[in-house]
Each structure stands twice: as structure tokens, then as C-alpha cells.
C-alpha positions in Angstrom: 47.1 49.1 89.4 49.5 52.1 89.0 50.3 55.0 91.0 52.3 57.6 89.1 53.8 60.9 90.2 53.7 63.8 88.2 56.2 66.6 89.4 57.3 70.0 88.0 57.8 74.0 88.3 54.5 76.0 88.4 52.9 76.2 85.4 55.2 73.3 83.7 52.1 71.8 82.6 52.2 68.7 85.1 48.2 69.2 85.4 47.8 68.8 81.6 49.7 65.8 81.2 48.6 64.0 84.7 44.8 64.7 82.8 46.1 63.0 80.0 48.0 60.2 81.8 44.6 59.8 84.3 42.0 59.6 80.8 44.2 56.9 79.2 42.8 54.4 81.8 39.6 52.8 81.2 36.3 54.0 82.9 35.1 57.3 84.0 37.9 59.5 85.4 38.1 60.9 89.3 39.7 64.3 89.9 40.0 64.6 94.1 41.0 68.2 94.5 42.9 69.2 97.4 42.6 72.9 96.4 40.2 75.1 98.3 38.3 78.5 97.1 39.6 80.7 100.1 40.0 84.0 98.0 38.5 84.8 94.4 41.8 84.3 92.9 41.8 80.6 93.5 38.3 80.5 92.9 38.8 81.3 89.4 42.2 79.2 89.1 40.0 76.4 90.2 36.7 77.3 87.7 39.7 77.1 85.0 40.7 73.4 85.4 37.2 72.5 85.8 36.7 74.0 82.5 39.7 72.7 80.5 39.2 69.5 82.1 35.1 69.1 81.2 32.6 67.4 82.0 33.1 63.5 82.1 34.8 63.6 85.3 33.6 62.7 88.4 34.8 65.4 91.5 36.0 65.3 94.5 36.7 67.8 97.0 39.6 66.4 99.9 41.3 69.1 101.5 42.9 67.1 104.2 41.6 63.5 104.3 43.3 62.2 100.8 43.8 58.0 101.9 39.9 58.5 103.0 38.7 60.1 99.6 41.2 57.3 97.8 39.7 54.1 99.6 36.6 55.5 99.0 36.8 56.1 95.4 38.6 52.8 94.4 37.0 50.2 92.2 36.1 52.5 89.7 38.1 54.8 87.3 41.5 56.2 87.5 41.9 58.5 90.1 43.9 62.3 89.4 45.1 64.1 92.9 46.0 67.9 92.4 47.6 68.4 93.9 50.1 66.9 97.1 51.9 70.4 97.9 48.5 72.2 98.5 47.4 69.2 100.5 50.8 69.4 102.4 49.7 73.0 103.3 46.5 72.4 104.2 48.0 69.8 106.7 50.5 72.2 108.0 47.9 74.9 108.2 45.5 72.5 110.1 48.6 71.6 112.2 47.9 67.8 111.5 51.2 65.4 111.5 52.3 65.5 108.0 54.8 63.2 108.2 52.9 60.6 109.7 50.1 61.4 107.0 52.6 61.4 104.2 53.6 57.8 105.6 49.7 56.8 105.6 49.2 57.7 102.0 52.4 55.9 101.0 51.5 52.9 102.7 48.1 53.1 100.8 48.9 53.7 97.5 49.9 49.8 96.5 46.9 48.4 98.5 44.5 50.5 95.9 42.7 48.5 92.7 42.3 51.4 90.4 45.2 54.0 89.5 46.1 56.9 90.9 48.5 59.7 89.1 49.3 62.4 91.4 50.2 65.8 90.6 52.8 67.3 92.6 55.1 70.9 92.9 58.8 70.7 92.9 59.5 73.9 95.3 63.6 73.1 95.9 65.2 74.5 92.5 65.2 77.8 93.5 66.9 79.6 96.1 66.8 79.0 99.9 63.5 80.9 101.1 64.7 83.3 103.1 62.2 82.6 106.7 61.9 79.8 108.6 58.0 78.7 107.8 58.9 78.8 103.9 61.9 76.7 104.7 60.0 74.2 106.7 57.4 74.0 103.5 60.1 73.3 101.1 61.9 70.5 103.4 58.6 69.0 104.6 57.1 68.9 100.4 61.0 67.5 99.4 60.4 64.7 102.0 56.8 64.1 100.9 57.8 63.7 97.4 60.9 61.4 98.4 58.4 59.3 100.0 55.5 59.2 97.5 58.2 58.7 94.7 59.6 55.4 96.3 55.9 53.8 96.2 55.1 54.8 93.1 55.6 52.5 89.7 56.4 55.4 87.5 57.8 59.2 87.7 57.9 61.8 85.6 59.2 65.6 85.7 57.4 68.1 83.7 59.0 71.1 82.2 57.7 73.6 79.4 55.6 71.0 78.9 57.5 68.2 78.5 57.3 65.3 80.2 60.9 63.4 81.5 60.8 59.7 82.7 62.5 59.6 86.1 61.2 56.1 87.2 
């Protein structure tokens, strides 16, 4: 089993190459979106990866439960998460402990049979947000990605669409 962590700048092209990594694994490929449609903009952001992607994936739809939808969907074929930053919001915006559910996934991920690449933002290149609740985002998704990026076997940075190996 492997569990690799894709990280990169918006629009670096992590999803593309986290697709790529996630179809090079035998079996039929599960996408568990953490993404949800709460405006028409994301709605059509979303009906744009379902599109490039195709049809021989399996979906999944885990706003907030992500070690549920994972146990659940083991067994089978590699599993894709995109991504850990929107499901990081959707915990804060639910208030749910996200450090103790950022804990729970990294104490899954080893346990699982089948692989899992995860597709994650890296918000703390730029410059120090300038409120509090943007702050707290980029320290709580720096954390999360410390964590997640201990457990997993490899790690790689996208950018321009290339992919680095970190781990």
C-alpha cells in the first residue's frame, strides 16, 4: 500500500498529476471529493474535473468524514482525495476539532490495503494574510500537511506542472 501527498500553488497542476499517479495503480480508480457545490462557481470548477477526469472512476462525495469514506472504500482501487485544504475548511467551518481529525486520518493512512494519493494546497509562500481567521487557515493547513507528510511513503511538490520529489 502507498499513500502519497501531492502539494502545490493553485493551479500548479497537483490534480493532473495526483490523476495520473492514482490511474497507475491497478483496478478501477476512486476519486473522494471533499469539494462542495455551494455557489455556481464551484459548481462548474467541480463539473470541470469530472469532465477531464472521465468516466472510469468511481465517486465519492466526503465533505467532512474522510477516514470514514477511506475505510469504506478500501480493498478496491487506488483511492485520489481532492483535496485536504478544502476538507480542512469544511472542518473549521463545521467547527469540528481539526487537529484531532488531522491526527485520525494520519493514524489511518498505514492501516489502509489499497493506495491513497492525496492532493493538497500549499497556502504559506506568500505573504502573512493580513486577519486573524486567514492566519489561523494557513497555520492549521501548514500543520496538517506536516502531519500527513510524516505518514506518507512519498511526497511531491508540484509547480508549473512539474512534479519535485520531496520524500
Amino acid at each position: 500500500m502507498a499513500v502519497i501527498l501531492i502539494t502545490g500553488g493553485a493551479r500548479s497542476g497537483k490534480s493532473r498529476r495526483a490523476e495520473a499517479r492514482t490511474r497507475s495503480f491497478p483496478g478501477q480508480p476512486v476519486y473522494i471529493a471533499t469539494a462542495e457545490a455551494l455557489d455556481a462557481e464551484m459548481a462548474e470548477r467541480i463539473a470541470l474535473h469530472r469532465a477531464r477526469r472521465g468516466t472510469d472512476w468511481r465517486e465519492r462525495e466526503e465533505p467532512l468524514d474522510l477516514v470514514r469514506a477511506l475505510s469504506e472504500t478500501d480493498g478496491g482501487g487506488a483511492r485520489l482525495v481532492d483535496c485536504l485544504t478544502l476538507w480542512l475548511s469544511n472542518l473549521l467551518h463545521a467547527e469540528r476539532d481539526w487537529s484531532r481529525e488531522v491526527a485520525e486520518l494520519a493514524d489511518a493512512l498505514p492501516r489502509l490495503k489499497s493506495p491513497v494519493v492525496i492532493v493538497t494546497n500549499e497556502v504559506g509562500l506568500g505573504i502573512v494574510p493580513d486577519n486573524a481567521l486567514a492566519r489561523a487557515f494557513r497555520d492549521a493547513a501548514g500543520i496538517m500537511n506536516q502531519t500527513i507528510a510524516a505518514v506518507a511513503d512519498e511526497v511531491e511538490f508540484v509547480v508549473a506542472g512539474l512534479p519535485m520529489k520531496l520524500k
